[in-house]
Backbone and ligand atoms as CSV (ligand in chain L), in Angstrom:
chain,resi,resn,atom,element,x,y,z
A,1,UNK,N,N,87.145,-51.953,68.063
A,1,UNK,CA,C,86.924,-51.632,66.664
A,1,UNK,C,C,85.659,-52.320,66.180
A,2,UNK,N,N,84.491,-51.346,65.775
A,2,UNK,CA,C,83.755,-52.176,64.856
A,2,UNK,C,C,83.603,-51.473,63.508
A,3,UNK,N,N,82.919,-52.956,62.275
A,3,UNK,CA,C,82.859,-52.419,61.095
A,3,UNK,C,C,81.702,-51.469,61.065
A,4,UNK,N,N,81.343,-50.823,60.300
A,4,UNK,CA,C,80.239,-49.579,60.056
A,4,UNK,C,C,78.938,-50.474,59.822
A,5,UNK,N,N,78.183,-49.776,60.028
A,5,UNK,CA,C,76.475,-49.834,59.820
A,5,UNK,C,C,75.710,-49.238,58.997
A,6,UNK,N,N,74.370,-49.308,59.117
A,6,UNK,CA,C,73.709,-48.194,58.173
A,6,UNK,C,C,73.694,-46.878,58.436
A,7,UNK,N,N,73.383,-46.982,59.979
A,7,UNK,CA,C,73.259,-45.863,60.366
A,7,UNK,C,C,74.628,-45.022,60.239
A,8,UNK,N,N,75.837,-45.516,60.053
A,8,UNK,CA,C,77.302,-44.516,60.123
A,8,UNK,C,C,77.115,-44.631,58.764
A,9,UNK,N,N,77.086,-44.953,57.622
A,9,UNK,CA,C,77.195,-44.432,56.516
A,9,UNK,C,C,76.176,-43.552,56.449
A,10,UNK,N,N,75.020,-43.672,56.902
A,10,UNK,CA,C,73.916,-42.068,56.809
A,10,UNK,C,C,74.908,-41.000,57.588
A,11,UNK,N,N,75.422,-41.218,58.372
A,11,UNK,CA,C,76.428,-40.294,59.228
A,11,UNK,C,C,77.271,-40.033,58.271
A,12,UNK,N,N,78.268,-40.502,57.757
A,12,UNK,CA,C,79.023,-40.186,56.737
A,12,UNK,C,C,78.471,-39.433,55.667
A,13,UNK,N,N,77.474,-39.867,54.922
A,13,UNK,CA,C,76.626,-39.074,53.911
A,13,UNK,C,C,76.188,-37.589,54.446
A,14,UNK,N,N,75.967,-37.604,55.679
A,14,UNK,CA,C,75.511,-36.327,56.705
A,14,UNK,C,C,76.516,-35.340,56.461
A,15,UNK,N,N,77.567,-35.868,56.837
A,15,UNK,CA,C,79.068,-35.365,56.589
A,15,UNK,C,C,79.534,-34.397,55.246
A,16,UNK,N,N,79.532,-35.892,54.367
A,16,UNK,CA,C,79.600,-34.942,53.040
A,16,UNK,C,C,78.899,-34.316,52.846
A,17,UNK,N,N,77.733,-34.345,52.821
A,17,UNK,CA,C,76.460,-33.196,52.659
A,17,UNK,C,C,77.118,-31.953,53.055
A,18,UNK,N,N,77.216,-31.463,53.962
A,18,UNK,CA,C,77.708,-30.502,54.553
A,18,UNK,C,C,78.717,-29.811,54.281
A,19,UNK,N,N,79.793,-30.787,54.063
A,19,UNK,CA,C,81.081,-30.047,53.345
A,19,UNK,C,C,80.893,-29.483,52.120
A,20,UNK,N,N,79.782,-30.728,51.250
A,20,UNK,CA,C,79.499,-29.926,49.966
A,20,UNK,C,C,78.943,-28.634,49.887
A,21,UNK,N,N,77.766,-28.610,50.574
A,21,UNK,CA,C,76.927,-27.465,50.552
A,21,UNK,C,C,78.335,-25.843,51.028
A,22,UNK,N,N,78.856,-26.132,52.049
A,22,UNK,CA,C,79.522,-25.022,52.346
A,22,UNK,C,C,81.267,-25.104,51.829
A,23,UNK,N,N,82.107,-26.151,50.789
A,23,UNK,CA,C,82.861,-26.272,50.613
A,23,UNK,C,C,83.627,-24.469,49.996
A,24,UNK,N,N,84.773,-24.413,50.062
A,24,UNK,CA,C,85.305,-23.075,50.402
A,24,UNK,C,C,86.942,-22.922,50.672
A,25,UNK,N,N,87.861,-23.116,49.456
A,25,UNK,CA,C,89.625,-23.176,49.584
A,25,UNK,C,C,89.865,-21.619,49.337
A,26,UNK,N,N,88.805,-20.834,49.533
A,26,UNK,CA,C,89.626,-20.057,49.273
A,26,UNK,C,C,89.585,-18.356,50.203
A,27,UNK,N,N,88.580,-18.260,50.321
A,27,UNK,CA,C,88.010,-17.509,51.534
A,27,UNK,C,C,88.315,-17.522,53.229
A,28,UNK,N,N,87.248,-18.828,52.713
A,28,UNK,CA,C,87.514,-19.010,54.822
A,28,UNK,C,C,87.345,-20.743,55.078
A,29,UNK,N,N,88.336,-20.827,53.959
A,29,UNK,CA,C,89.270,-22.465,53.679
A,29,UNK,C,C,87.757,-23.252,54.843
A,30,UNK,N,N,86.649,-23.233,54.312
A,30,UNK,CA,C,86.367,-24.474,54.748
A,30,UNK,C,C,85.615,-25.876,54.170
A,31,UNK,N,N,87.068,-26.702,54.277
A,31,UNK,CA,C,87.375,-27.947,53.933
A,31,UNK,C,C,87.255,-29.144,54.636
A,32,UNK,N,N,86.098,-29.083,55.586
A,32,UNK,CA,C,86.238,-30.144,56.127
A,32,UNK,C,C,84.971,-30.533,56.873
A,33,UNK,N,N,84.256,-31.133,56.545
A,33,UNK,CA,C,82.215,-31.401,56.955
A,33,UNK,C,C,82.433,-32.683,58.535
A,34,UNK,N,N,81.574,-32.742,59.356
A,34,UNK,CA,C,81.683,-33.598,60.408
A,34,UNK,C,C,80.094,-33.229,60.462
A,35,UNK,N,N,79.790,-34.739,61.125
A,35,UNK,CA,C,78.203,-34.910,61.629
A,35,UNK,C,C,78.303,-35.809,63.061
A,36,UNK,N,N,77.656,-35.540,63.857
A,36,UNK,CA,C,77.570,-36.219,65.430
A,36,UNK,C,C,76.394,-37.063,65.392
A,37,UNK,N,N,76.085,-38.461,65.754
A,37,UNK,CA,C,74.890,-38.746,65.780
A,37,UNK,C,C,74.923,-39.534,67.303
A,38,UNK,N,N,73.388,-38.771,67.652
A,38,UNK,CA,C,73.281,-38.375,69.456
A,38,UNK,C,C,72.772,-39.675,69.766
A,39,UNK,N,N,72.529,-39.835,70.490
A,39,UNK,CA,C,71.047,-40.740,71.587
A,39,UNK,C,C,70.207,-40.478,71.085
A,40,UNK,N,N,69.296,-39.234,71.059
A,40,UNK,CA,C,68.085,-38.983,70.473
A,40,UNK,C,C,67.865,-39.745,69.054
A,41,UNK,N,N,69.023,-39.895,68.465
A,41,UNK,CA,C,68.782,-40.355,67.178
A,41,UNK,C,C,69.186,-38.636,66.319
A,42,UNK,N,N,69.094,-38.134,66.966
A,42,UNK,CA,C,69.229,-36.688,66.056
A,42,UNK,C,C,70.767,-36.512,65.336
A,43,UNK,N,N,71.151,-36.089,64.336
A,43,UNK,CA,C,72.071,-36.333,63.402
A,43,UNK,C,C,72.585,-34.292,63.449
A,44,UNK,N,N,73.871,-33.892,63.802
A,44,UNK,CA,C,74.043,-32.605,64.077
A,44,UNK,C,C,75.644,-32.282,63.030
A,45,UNK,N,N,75.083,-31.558,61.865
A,45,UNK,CA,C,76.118,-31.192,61.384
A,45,UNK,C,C,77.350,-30.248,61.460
A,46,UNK,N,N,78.504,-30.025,61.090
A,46,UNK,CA,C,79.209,-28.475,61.248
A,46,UNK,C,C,80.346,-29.078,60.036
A,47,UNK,N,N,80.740,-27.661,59.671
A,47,UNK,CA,C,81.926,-27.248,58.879
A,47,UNK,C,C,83.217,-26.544,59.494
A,48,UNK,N,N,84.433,-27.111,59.316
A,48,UNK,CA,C,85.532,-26.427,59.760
A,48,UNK,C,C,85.387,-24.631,59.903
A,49,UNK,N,N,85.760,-23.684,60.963
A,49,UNK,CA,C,85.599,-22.438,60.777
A,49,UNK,C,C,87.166,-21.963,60.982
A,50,UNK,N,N,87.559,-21.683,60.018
A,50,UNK,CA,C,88.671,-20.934,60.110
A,50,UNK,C,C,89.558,-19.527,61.064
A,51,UNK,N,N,90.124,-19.795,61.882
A,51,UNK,CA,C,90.909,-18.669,62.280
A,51,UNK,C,C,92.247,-19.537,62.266
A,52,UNK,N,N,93.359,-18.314,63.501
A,52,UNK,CA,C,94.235,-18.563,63.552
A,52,UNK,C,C,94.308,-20.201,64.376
A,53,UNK,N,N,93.604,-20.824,65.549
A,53,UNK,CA,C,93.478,-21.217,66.304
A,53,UNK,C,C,92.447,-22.531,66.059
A,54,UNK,N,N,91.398,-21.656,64.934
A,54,UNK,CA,C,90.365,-22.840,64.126
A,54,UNK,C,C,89.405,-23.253,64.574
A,55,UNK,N,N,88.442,-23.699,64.259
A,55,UNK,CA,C,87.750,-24.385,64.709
A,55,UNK,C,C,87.311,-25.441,64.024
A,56,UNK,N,N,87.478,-26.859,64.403
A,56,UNK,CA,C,87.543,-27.838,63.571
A,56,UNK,C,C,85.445,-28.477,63.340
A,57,UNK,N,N,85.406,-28.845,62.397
A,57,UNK,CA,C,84.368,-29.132,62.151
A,57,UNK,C,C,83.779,-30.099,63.229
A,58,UNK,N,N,84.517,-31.382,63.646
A,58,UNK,CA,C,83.576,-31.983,64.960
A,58,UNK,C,C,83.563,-30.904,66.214
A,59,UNK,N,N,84.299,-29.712,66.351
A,59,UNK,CA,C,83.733,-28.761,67.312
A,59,UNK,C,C,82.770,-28.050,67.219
A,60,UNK,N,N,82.208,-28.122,65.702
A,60,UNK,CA,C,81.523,-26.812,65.569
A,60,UNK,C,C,80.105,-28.296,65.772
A,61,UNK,N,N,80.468,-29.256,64.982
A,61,UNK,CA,C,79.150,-30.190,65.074
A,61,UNK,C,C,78.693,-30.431,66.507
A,62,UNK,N,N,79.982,-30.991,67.389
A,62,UNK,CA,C,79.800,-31.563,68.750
A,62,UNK,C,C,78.896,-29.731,69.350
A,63,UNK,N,N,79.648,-28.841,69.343
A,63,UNK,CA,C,78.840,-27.529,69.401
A,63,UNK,C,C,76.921,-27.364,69.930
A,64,UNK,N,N,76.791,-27.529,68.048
A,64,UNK,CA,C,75.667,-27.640,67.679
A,64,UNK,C,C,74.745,-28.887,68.397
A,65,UNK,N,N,75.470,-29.721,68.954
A,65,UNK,CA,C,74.078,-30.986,69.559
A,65,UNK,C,C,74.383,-30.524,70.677
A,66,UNK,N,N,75.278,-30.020,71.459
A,66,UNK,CA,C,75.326,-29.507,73.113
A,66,UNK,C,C,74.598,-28.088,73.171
A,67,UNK,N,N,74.259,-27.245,72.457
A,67,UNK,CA,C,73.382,-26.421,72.374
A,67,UNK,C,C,71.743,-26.630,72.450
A,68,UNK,N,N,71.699,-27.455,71.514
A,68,UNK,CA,C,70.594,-28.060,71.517
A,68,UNK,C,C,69.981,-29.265,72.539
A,69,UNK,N,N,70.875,-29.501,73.182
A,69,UNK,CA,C,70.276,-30.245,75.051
A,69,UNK,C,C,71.158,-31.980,74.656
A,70,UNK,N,N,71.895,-31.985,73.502
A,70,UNK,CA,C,72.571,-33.028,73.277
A,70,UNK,C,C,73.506,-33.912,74.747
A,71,UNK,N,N,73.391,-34.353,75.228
A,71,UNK,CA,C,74.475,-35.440,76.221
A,71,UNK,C,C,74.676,-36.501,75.666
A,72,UNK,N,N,74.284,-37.436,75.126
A,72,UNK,CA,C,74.645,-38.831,74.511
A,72,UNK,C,C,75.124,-38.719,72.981
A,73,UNK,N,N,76.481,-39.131,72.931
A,73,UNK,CA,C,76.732,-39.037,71.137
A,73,UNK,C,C,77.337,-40.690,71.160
A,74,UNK,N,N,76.240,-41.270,70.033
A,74,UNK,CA,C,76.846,-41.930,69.909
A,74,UNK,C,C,77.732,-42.651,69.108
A,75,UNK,N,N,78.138,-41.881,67.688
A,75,UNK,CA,C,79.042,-41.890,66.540
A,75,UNK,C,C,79.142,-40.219,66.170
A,76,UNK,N,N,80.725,-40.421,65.530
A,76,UNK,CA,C,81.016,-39.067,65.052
A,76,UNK,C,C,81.893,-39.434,63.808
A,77,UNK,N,N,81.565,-38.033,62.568
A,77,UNK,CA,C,82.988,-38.388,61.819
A,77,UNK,C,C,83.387,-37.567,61.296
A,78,UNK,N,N,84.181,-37.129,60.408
A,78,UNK,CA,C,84.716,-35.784,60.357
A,78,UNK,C,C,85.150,-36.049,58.675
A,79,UNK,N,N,85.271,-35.527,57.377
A,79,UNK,CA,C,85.165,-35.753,56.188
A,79,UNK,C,C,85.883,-34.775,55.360
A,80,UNK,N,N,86.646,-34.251,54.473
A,80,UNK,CA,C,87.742,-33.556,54.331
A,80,UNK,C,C,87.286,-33.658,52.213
A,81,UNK,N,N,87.665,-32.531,51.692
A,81,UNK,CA,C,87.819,-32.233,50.589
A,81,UNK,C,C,86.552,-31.979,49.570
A,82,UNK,N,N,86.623,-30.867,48.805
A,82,UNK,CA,C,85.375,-30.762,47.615
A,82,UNK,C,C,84.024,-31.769,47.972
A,83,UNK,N,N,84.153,-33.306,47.735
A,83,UNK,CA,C,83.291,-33.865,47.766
A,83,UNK,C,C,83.133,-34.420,48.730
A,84,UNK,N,N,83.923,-34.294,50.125
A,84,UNK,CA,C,84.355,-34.821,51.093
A,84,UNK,C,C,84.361,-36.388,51.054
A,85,UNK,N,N,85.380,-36.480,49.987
A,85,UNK,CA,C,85.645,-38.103,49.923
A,85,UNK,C,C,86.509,-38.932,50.733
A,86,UNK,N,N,87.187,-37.830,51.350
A,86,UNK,CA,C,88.423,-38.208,52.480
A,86,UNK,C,C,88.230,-38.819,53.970
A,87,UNK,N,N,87.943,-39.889,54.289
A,87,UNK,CA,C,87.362,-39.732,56.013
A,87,UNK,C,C,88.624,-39.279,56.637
A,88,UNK,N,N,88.239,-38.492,57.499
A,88,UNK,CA,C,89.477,-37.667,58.666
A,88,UNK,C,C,89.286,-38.109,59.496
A,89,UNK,N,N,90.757,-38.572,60.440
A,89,UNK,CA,C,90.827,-38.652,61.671
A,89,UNK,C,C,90.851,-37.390,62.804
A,90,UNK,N,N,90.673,-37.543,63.622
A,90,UNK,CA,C,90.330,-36.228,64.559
A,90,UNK,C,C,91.793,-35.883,65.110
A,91,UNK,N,N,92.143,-34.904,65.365
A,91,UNK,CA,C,93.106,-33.859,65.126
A,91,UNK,C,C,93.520,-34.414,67.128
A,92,UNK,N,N,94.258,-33.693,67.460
A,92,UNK,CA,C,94.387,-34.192,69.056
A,92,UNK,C,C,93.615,-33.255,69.647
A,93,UNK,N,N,93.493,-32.275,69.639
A,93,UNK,CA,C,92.456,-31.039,70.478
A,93,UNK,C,C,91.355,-31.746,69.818
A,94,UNK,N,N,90.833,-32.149,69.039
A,94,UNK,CA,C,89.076,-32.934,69.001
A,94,UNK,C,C,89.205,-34.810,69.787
A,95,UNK,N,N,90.331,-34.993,69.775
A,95,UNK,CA,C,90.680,-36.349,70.988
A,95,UNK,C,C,90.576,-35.690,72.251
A,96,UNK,N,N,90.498,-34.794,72.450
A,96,UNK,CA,C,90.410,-34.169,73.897
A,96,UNK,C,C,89.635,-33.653,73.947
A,97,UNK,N,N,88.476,-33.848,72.818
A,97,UNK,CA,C,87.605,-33.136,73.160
A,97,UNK,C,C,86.218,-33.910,73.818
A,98,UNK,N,N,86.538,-34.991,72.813
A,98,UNK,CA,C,85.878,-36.215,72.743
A,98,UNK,C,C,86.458,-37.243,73.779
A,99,UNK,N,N,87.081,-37.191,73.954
A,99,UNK,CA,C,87.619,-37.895,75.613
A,99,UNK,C,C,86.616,-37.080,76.632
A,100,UNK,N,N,86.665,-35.592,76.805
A,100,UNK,CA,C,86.059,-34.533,77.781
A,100,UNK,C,C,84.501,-34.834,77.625
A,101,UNK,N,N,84.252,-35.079,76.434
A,101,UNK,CA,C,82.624,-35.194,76.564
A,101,UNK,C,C,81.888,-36.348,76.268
A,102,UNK,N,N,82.895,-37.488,75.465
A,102,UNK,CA,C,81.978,-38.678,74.459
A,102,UNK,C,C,83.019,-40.022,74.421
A,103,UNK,N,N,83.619,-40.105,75.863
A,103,UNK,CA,C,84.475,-40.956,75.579
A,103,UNK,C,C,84.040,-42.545,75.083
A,104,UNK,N,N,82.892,-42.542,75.029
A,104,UNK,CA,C,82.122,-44.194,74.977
A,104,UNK,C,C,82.272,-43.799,73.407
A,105,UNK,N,N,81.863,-42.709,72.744
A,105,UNK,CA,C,81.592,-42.157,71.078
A,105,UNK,C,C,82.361,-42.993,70.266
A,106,UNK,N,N,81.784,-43.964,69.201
A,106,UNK,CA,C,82.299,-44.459,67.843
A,106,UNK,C,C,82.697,-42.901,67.217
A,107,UNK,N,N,84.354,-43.029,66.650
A,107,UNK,CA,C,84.881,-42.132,65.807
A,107,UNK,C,C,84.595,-43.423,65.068
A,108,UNK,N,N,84.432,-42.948,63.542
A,108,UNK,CA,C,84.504,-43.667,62.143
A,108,UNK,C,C,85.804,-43.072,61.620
A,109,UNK,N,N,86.781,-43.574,61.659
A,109,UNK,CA,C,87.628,-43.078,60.559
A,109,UNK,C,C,88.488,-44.488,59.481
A,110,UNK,N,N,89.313,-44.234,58.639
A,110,UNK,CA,C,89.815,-45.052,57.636
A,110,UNK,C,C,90.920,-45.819,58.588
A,111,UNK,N,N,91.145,-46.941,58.629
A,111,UNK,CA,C,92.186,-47.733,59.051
A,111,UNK,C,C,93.166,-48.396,57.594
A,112,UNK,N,N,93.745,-48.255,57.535
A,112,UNK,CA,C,94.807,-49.169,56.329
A,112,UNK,C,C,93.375,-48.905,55.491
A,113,UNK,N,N,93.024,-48.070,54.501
A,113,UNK,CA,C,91.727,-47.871,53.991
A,113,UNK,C,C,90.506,-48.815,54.025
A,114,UNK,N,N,90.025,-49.138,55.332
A,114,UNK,CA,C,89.397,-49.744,56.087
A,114,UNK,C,C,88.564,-49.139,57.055
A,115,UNK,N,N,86.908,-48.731,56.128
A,115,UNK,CA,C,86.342,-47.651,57.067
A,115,UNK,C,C,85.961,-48.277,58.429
A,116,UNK,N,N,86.250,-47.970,59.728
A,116,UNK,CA,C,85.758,-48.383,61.031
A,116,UNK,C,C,85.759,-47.501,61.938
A,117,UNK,N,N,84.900,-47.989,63.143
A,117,UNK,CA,C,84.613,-47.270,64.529
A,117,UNK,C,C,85.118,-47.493,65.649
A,118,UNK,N,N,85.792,-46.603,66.248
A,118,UNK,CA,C,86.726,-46.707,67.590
A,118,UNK,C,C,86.351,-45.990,68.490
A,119,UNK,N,N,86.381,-46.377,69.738
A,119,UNK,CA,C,85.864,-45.515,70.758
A,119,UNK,C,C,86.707,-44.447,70.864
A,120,UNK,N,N,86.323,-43.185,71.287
A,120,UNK,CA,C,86.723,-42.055,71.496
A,120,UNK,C,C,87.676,-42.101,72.290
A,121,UNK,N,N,87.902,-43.022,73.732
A,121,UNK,CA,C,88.741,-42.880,74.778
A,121,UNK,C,C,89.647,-43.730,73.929
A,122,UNK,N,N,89.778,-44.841,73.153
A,122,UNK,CA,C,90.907,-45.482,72.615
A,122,UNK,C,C,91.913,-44.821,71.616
A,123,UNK,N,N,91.557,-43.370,71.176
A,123,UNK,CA,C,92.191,-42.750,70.384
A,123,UNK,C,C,93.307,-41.674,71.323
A,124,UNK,N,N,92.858,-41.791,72.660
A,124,UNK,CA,C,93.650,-40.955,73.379
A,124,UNK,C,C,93.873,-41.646,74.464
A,125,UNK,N,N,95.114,-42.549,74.731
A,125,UNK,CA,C,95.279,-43.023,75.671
A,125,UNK,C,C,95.923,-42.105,76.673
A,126,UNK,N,N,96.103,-42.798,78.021
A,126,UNK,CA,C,96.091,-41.454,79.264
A,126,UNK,C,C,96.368,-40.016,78.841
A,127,UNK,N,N,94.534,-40.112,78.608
A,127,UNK,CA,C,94.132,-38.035,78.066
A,127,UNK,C,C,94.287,-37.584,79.507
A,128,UNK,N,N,94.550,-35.997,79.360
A,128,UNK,CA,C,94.475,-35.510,80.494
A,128,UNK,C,C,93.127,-35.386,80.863
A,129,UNK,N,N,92.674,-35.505,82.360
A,129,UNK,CA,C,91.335,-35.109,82.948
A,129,UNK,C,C,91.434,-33.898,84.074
A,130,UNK,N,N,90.406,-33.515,84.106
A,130,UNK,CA,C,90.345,-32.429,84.965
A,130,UNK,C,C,90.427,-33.087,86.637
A,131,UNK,N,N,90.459,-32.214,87.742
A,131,UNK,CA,C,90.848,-33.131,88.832
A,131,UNK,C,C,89.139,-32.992,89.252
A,132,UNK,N,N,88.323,-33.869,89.636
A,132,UNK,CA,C,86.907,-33.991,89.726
A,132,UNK,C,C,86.838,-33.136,91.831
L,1,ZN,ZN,ZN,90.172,-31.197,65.316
């Protein structure tokens, strides 16, 4: 566990940004902003996309920096409501996702309302792996 930095509250701010700009309860419910920040230093946003099945906003973010030649993430966070004042914890299909690709990755989420960073593999203890 560590406490936050400058750089994760610009991550966080990244976050809300995003949710604000595309916030949406009623259409195509999307409620929920996430930002990835890589190795490069490059900062990669996404918004929850709605179906039956979903697509959660750190998929659509994590997405967007693996498109773009992303391999190193090294904080993520995921942000929930209108102003996205809510920090979200990651859902278990984004613990598996982030185990599969970023297990070293600071998640930022709220502890006992206590914003901090946890490694990705500590949020999913024995995740499943593929057989190498
Ligand atoms: Zn999720």
């Amino acid at each position: 566990m560590e406490l936050l930095t400058k750089q994760d509250e610009a991550l966080i701010s990244a976050a809300r940004a995003a949710i604000c700009r595309n916030y949406d309860d009623v259409h195509f419910r999307h409620t929920v902003g996430a930002a990835v920040r890589c190795g490069s230093g490059a900062v990669y946003t996404g918004v929850n996309v709605y179906s039956i099945h979903g697509a959660c906003a750190e998929q659509v973010a994590m997405g967007a920096a693996i498109t773009n030649g992303e391999r190193v993430f090294e904080a993520i966070v995921a942000v929930r409501g209108r102003d996205g004042g809510e920090l979200l914890p990651p859902c278990g299909n984004c613990r598996q996702l982030l185990a599969d690709y970023a297990p070293e990755c600071g998640v930022i989420l709220s502890v006992s309302g206590v914003p901090q960073k946890i490694p990705a593999k500590d949020l999913l203890p024995f995740a499943y792996h593929t057989e190498d």
